[in-house]
N, C-alpha and C positions, 0 to 999 in steps of 0.2 A: 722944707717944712711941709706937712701934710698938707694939701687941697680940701681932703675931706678924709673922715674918721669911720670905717666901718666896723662894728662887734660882727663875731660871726659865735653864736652858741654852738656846742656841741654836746651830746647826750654820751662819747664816749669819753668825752673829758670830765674827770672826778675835781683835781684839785689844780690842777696845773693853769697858767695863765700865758700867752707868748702874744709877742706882737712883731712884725713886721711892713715890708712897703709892699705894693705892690701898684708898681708906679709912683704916681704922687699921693697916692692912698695907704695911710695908716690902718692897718690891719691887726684890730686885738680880737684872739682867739680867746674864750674861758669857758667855765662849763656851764650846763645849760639851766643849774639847778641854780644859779648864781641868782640874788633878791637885786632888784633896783637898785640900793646903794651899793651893792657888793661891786655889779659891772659899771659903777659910777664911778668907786675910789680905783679899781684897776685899770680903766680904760685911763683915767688922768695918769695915774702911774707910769704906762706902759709908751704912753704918749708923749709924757715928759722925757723917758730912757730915751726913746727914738730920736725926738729931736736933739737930745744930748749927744749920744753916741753920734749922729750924724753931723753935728756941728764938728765935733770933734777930730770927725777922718775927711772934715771939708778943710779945716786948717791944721794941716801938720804942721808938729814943729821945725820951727830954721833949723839952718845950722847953728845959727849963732845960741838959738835955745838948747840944740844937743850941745853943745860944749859947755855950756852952764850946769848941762843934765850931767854930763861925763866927767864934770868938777865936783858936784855934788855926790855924785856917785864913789868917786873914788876918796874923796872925804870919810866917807859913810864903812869902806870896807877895804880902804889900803891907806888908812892914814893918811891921805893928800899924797901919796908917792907916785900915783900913774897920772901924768899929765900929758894929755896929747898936743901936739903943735895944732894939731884940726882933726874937726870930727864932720862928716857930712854924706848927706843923703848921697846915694847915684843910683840912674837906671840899669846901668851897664853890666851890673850882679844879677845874672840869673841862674849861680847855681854855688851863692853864698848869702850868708845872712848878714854876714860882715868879714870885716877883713881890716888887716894890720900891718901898716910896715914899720918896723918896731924902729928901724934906721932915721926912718922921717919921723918917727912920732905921729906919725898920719894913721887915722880910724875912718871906714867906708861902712855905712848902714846900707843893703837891700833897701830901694822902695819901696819891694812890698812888705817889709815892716808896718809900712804907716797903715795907721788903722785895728794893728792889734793892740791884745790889752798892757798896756804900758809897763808891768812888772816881766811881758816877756821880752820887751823891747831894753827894758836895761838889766834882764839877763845876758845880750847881745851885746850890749855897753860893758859890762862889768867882764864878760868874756874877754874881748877887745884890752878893755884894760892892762886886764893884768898880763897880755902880750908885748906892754911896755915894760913890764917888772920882769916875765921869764918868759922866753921863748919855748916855741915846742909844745905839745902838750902831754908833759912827763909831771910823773909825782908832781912835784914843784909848783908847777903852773892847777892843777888841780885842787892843791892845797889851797892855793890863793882864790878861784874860780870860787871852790866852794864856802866862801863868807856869804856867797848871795845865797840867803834864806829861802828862795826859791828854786835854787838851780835846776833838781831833779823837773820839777812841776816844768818850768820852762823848756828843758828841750823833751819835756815828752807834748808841749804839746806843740813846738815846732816839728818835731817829729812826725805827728798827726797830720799836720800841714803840708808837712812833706807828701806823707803817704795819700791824702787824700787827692793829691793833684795825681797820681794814677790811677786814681779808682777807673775811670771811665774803660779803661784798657784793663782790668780785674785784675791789678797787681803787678803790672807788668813797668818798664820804666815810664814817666811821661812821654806824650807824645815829642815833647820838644828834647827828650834823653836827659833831663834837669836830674841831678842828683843834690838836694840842698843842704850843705855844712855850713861852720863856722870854719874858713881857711885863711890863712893867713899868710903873707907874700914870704916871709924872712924866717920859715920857722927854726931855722940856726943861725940864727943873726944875733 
């Protein structure tokens, strides 16, 4: 939670408002033409997302809450037919977002999941899933993939996430050689 609260006006900003930390300092950017009440109602705004959003990637969910999610989930777009024996976090994926052994029934989420916005986190669920209904990722298993109403949006913007962790090297692979998919241990199982 903030320490303290600083506005910073700016003269190149028209409309736009952002806030960020910097440290334990809550940082709302707005523009400079902004009246009293204006950086009043958006500083509380802006300060309430932060601490939201930051409670939020301070308690990830269990595992025992993703198997609740991955029951809901496949409720919602496979009829209750994909049930995993276990769903849960690991560090040990660093060049997957998740993965499936369709034999175990067993679903593995990336940590660094935690913290993104939760409709790309149960694109990642709903992928997973339906590696319990068909393996591989032929027609079939695409068909199934695509009931999530967001799918495109989600892997363009794991995708981004991807890409972005080469920037520093201008496109080149990460430093660490991370290529990030969705793979899955059995895809002919």
């Amino acid at each position: 939670m903030p320490g303290r609260v600083e506005v910073r006006r700016s003269a190149r900003r028209r409309k736009t408002v952002s806030a960020f930390w910097e440290g334990s300092t809550a940082v709302v950017a707005i523009p400079a033409a902004f009246t009293a009440a204006q950086e009043a109602h958006w500083v509380e705004r802006m300060v309430a997302r932060l601490k939201r959003d930051t409670e939020r990637r301070a308690a990830p969910a269990s595992d025992e809450a993703l198997v609740a999610r991955a029951l809901d989930l496949s409720r919602r777009y496979f009829d209750g037919r994909a049930v995993p024996a276990s769903i849960r976090w690991v560090t040990n994926q660093r060049r997957r977002w998740g993965s499936c052994t369709p034999s175990q029934r067993t679903i593995r989420l990336s940590h660094e999941l935690r913290g993104m916005p939760d409709w790309v986190v149960d694109y990642v669920i709903v992928h997973e899933l339906a590696h319990l209904l068909v393996s591989g990722h032929g027609p079939a298993f695409w068909r199934l993939a695509e009931a999530y109403p967001r799918l495109a949006e989600a892997k363009a913007f794991l995708a981004g996430v991807a890409f972005a962790g080469r920037l520093p090297s201008e496109g080149a692979p990460a430093a660490d050689g991370s290529e990030w998919d969705l793979i899955d241990d059995e895809e002919g199982a």
